[in-house]
C-alpha positions in Angstrom: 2.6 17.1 -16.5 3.9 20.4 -18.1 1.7 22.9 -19.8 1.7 21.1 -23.0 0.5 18.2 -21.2 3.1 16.0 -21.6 4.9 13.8 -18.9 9.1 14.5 -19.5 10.0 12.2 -16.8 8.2 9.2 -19.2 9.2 11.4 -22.4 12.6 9.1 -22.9 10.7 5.9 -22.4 10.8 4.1 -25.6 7.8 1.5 -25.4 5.0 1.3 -22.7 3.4 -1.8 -22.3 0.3 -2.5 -19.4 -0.2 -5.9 -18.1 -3.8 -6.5 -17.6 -6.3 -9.0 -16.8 -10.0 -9.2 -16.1 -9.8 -11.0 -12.9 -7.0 -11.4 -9.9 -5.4 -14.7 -8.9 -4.1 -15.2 -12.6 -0.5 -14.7 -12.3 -0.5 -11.0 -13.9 2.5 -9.6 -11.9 4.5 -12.6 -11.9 4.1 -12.6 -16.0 5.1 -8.8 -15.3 7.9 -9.7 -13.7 9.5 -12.2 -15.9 9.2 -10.5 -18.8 11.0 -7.5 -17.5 13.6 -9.8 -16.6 13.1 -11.7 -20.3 13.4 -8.3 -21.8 16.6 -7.7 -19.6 18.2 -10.7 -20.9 17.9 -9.2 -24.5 20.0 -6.5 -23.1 16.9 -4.1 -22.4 16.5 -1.4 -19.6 13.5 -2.3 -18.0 11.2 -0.4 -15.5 8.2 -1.7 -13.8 5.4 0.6 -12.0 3.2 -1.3 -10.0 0.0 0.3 -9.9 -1.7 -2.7 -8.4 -1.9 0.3 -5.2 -3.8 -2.8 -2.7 -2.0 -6.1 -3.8 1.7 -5.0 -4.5 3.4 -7.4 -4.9 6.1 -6.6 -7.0 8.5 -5.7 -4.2 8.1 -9.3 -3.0 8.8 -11.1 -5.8 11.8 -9.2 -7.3 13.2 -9.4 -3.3 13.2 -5.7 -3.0 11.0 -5.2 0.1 13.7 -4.1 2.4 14.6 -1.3 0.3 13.7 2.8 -0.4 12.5 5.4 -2.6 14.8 8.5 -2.3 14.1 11.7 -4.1 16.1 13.8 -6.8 15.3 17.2 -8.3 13.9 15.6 -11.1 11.2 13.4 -8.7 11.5 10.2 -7.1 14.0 7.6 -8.1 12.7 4.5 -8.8 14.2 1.6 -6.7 17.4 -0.7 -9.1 16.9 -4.1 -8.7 20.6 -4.4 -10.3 24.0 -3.4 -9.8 24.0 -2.2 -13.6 20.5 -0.5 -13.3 18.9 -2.1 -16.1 15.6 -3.0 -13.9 14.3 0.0 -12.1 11.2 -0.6 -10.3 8.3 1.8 -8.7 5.7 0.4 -6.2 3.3 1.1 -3.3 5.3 -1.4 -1.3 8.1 0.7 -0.7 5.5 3.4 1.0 4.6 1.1 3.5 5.8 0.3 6.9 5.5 -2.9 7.4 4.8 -5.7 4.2 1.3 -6.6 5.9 -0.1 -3.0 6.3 -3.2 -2.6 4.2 -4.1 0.6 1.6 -7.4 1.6 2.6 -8.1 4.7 0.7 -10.9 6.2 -1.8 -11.1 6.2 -5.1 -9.6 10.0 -5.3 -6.4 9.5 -3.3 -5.8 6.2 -5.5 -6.0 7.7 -8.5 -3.8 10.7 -7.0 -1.2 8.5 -6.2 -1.4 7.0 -9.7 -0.9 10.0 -11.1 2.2 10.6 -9.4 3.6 7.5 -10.0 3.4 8.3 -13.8 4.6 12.0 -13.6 7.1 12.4 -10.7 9.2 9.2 -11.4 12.5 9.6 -13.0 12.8 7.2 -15.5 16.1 7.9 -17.4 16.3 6.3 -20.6 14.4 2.9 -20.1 14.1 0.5 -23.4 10.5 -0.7 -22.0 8.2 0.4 -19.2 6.0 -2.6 -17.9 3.1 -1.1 -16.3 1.5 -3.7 -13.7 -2.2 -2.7 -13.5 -5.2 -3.5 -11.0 -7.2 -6.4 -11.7 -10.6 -5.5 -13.0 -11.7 -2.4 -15.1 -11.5 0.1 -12.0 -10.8 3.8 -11.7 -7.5 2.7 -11.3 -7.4 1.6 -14.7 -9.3 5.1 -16.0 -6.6 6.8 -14.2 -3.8 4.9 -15.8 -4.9 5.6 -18.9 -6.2 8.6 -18.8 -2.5 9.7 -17.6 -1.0 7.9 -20.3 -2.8 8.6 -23.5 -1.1 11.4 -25.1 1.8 9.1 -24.9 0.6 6.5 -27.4 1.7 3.6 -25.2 2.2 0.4 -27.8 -0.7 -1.4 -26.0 -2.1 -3.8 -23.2 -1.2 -7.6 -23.1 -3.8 -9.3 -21.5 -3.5 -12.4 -19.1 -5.9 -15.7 -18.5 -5.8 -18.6 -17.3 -7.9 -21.6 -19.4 -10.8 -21.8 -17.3 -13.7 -20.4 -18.8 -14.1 -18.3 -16.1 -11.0 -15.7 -16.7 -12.4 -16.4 -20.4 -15.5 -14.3 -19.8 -13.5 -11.5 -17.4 -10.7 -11.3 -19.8 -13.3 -10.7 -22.6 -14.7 -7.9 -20.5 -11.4 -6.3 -20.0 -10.9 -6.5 -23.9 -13.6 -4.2 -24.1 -12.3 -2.2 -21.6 -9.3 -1.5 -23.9 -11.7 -1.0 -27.2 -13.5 2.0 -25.7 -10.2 3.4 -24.0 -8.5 3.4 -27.3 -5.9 1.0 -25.8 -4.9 -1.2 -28.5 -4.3 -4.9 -27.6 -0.8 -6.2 -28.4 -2.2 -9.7 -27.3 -2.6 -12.3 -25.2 -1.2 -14.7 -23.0 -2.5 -18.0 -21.7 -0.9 -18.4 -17.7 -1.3 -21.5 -15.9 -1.6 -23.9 -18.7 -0.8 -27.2 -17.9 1.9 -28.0 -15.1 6.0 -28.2 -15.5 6.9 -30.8 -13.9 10.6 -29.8 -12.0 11.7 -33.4 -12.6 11.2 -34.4 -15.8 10.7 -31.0 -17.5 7.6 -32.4 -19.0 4.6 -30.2 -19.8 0.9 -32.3 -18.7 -2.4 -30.5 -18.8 -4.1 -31.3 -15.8 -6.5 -28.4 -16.5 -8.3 -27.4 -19.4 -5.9 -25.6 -22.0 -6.0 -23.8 -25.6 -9.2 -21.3 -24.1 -7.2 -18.3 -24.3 -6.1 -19.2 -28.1 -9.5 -19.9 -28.8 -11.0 -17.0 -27.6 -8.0 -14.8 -29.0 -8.5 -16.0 -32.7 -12.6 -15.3 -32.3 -11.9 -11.7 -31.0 -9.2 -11.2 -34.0 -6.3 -10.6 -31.5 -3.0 -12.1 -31.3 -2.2 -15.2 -29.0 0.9 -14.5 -27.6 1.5 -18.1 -26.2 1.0 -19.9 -23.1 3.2 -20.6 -19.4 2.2 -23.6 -17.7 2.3 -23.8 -13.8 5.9 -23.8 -13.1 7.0 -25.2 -9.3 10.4 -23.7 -9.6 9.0 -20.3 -10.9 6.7 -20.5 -7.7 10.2 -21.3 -5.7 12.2 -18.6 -7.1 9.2 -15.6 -6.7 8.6 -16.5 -3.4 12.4 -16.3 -2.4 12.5 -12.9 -4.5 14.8 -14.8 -6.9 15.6 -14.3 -10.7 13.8 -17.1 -12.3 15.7 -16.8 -15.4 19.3 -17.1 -14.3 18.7 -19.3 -11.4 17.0 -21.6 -14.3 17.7 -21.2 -17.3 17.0 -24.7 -18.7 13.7 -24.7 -18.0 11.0 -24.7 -20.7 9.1 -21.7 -18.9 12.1 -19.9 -20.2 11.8 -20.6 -23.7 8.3 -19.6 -23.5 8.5 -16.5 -22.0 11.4 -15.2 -24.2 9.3 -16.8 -27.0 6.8 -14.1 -26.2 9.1 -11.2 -25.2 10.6 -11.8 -29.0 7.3 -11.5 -30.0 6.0 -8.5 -28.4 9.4 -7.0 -29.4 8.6 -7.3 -32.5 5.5 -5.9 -32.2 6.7 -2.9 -30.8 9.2 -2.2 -33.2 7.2 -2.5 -36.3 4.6 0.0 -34.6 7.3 2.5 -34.3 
């Protein structure tokens, strides 16, 4: 940060958007993931900082483990996930030795890190910046916004799953974002219903419509819903692209559904 207290390596980011939920286990970073490959599909340069510093898995899913950060005189150079470079990606996986070494450190040296992640990565000229946070409302999360404030990010998306459950943690991290002055661009509903790979049919062998419910009685928009998806299960944990390998599938049409939307969103905030 530069004595104006700006961040130049995130100065040429058009759109910042966190990913966010209340609880782990529902399915934040692979919503992160696919829509930075949705928005790529629209012909977007996409980056995605995993800040999730003790669960990364990012790395994993993309199929980017094996590979390095390197350094260049404007900071470190975020990992391309592309020939073309049009999905760079930053994460605490590629600091570690070995996938299954654990990050046991304090709050301070987390929310160090952080703070590097957001000022010494070089960015370029990246459409939207997908910014994969911790579950919960941690430091981490302070940090990350703190960090990140005088850049008016668009806002957080917020994901659930139906069960009451992630209902009440999800409402929590809503008012998380009120008192941080992080405005909500929506939610999304993960894990409704089931795909089925055969048929392509959608059933609802859970509960469904919560996260609509509770989006309409907090006055914030319902971005839509994914069902549990076998083949997106495949493809992340084979670190393939869900939305070339494909592309027929109705998971598609609902995330690019939602990417539309929140592309919308972000242009008419501009």
């Amino acid at each position: 940060m530069n004595e104006k207290g700006e961040t130049p390596n995130l100065s040429n980011v058009k759109h910042i958007l966190l990913v966010m939920s209340g609880k782990g286990g529902v399915g934040k970073s692979t919503v992160a993931v696919q829509l930075a490959l949705t928005f790529r599909k629209f012909k977007k340069k996409v980056g995605i900082l995993d800040v999730d510093l003790c669960g990364p898995s990012i790395t994993h899913m993309l199929g980017l483990e094996d590979k390095d950060v390197h350094q260049c005189e404007q900071g470190w150079v975020p990992v391309y996930a592309d020939n073309e470079k049009s999905l760079a990606v930053m994460s605490t996986g590629f600091l570690l030795k070995r996938k299954e070494d654990a990050i046991i450190w304090r709050g301070p040296k987390k929310n160090a890190i952080i703070k590097q992640f957001l000022e010494d990565v070089y960015w370029q000229d990246i459409d939207i910046l997908i910014i994969d946070t911790p579950p919960g409302t941690s430091d981490e999360h302070l940090s990350v916004v703190e960090n990140i404030k005088q850049l008016k990010p668009d806002g957080a998306i917020l994901v659930t799953t139906p069960q009451g459950v992630s209902i009440n943690d999800v409402r929590r991290e809503l008012t998380f974002c009120k008192k941080a002055e992080i405005p909500v661009l929506g939610i999304i509903e993960n894990m409704s219903g089931f795909a089925c790979p055969n048929c392509l049919e959608c059933t609802n062998i859970f509960s469904t419509g919560n996260g609509k419910l509770f989006a309409d009685n907090a006055n914030v928009k319902f971005l839509g819903t994914i069902p549990i998806d076998p083949l997106l299960s495949q493809a992340l944990e084979k670190g393939e692209n869900f939305v070339e390998l494909f592309s027929d599938s109705p998971t598609i049409q609902q995330f690019s559904d939602i990417a539309q939307l929140l592309l919308q969103i972000c242009e008419c905030s501009n």
